[in-house]
C-alpha positions in Angstrom: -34.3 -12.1 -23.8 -30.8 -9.9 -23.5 -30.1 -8.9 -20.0 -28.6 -5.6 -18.8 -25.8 -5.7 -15.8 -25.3 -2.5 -14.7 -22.3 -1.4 -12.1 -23.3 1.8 -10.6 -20.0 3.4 -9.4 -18.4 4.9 -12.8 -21.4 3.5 -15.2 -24.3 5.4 -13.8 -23.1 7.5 -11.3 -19.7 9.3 -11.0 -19.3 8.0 -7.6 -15.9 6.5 -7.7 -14.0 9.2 -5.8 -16.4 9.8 -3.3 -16.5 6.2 -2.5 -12.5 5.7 -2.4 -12.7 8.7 0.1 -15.1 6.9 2.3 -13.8 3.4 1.9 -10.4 4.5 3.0 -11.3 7.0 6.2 -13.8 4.0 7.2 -11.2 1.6 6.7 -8.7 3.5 8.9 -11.3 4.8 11.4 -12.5 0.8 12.1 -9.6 -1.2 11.1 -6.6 0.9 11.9 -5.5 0.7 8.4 -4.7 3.8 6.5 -2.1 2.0 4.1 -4.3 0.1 1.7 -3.5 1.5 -1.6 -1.3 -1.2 -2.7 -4.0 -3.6 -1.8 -6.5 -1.9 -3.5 -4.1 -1.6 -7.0 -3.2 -5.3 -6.9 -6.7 -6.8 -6.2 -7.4 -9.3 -8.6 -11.1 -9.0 -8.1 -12.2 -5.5 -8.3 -15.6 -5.2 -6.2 -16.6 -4.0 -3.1 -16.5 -7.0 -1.4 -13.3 -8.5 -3.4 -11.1 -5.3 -2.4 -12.3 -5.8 0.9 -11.2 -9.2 1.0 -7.9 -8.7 -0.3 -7.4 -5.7 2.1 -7.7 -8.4 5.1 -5.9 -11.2 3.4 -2.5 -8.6 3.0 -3.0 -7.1 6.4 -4.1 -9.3 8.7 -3.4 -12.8 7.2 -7.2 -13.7 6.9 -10.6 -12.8 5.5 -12.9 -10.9 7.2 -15.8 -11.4 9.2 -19.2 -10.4 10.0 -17.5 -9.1 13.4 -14.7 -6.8 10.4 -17.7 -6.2 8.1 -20.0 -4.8 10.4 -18.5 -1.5 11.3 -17.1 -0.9 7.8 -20.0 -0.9 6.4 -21.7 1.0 9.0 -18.9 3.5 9.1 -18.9 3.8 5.8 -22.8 4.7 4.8 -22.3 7.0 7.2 -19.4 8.9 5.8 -21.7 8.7 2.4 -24.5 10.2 3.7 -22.2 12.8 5.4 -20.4 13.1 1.9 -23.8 13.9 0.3 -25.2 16.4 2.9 -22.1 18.4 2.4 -22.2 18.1 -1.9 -24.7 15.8 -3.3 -22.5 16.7 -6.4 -20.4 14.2 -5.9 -23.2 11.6 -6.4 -24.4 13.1 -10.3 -25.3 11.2 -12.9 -23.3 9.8 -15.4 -24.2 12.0 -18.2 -26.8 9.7 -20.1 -27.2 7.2 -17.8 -30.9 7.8 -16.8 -31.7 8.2 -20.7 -30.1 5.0 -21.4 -31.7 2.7 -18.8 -35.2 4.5 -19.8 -34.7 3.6 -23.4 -33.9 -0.6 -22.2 -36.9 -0.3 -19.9 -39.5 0.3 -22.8 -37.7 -2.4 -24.5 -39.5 -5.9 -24.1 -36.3 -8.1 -24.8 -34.5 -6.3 -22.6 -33.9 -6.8 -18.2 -31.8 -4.6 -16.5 -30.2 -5.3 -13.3 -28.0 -3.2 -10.9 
């Protein structure tokens, strides 16, 4: 059996920018913090979750909590859905994406997971 571990942002959608955009207005409009860049470039553990973390350790001296996470994640589905109302374009495909994870579905040694 081969497995399949698929990231979403850049693989199979060309979300990245979007997301930055709505990470970072979250981020200032709960937290405060509109100086995160150099977080973000030095994160040693590049997912959601780790940048988050690292965010918090450089800022605030700590991780955060479910009390931190809360809004930002709240905050920020919001500005998604907002994002996509205005131009779902910024949510397309990565051209072949959908073609590719077809093609591993109809294979019977293959499991995909997002």
């Amino acid at each position: 059996m081969k497995l399949a571990i698929l990231d979403i942002d850049g693989t199979l959608t060309n979300t990245s920018r979007v997301d930055e955009i709505c990470f970072t207005r979250a981020m200032a409009e709960t937290h405060g913090l509109t100086e995160i860049g150099a977080s973000w470039a030095n994160c040693p553990h590049v997912s959601d979750s780790g940048i988050t973390q690292q965010i918090f350790l450089d800022h605030f001296n700590r991780e955060p909590n479910d009390d931190d996470l809360s809004p930002l994640k709240s905050r920020f589905f919001d500005l998604l859905h907002e994002h996509h109302a205005l131009d779902a374009g910024h949510f397309a495909e990565v051209p072949g994406a959908r073609e590719m994870v077809s093609q591993l579905e109809q294979k019977e040694d293959w499991v995909i997971t997002i």
